[in-house]
N, C-alpha and C positions, 0 to 999 in steps of 0.2 A: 276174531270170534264175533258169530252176529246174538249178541243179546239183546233183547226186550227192551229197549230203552228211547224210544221214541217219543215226543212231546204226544199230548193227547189233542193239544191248541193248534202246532204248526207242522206236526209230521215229519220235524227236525230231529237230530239228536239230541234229545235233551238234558244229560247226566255222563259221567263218566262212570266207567266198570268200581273204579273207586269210591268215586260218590255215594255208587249205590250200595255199596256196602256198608258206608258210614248213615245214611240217611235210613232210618227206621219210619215203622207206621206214621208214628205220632210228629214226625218230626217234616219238614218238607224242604224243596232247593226252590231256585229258580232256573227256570230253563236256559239252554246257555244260546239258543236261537235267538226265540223271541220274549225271554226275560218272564214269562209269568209263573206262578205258583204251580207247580207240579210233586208227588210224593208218592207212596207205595203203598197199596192197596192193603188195609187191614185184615182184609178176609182172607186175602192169597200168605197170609204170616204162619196161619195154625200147621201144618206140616212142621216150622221150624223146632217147634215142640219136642217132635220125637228127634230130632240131630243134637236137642240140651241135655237127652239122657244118655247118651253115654257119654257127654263130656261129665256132669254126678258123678256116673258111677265110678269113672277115672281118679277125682278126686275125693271118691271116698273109700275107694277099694284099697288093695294091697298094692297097687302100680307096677303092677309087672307088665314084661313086653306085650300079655297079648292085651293089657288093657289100656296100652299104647295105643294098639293096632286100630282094638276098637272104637277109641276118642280121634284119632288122626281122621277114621273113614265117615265120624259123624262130623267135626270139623270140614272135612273136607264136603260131604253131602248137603249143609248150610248154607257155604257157601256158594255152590252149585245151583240151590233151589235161588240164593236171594237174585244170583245172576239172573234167572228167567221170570223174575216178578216183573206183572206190566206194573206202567207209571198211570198214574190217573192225575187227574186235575182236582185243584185245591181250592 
């Protein structure tokens, strides 16, 4: 799979599919090319917003199957967005 994950410095891959799911805004790696400060753009974050509500409502509703359904497809749509976050430099 080709995701967004290019250094902004060397135009290398900079981050693994993993990484970037553990690495938040606030947080940053080093590039795994050429070693400098890269992270993920705070602005590109507010969409994830609407994939937190139905994981709430999951945990506050009655948890039946369709509100499985519905936390598995916001789960699953989070993940998706964070895959296609660009990286910027730090």
């Amino acid at each position: 799979m080709d995701y967004e994950s290019t250094c902004p410095h060397c135009r290398c891959p900079a981050m693994s599919f993993k990484d970037k799911l553990l690495t938040g805004p606030i947080a940053s790696t080093h590039c795994q090319a050429c070693g400098k400060p890269v992270g993920i753009s705070m602005r590109s974050m507010w969409p994830l917003f609407v994939g937190i509500i139905p994981v709430a409502y999951f945990l506050g509703g009655k948890n039946g199957f369709l509100d499985f359904i519905v936390t598995a497809i916001g789960i699953g749509a989070v993940v998706w967005w964070i895959a296609r976050l660009p990286i910027e430099p730090r």
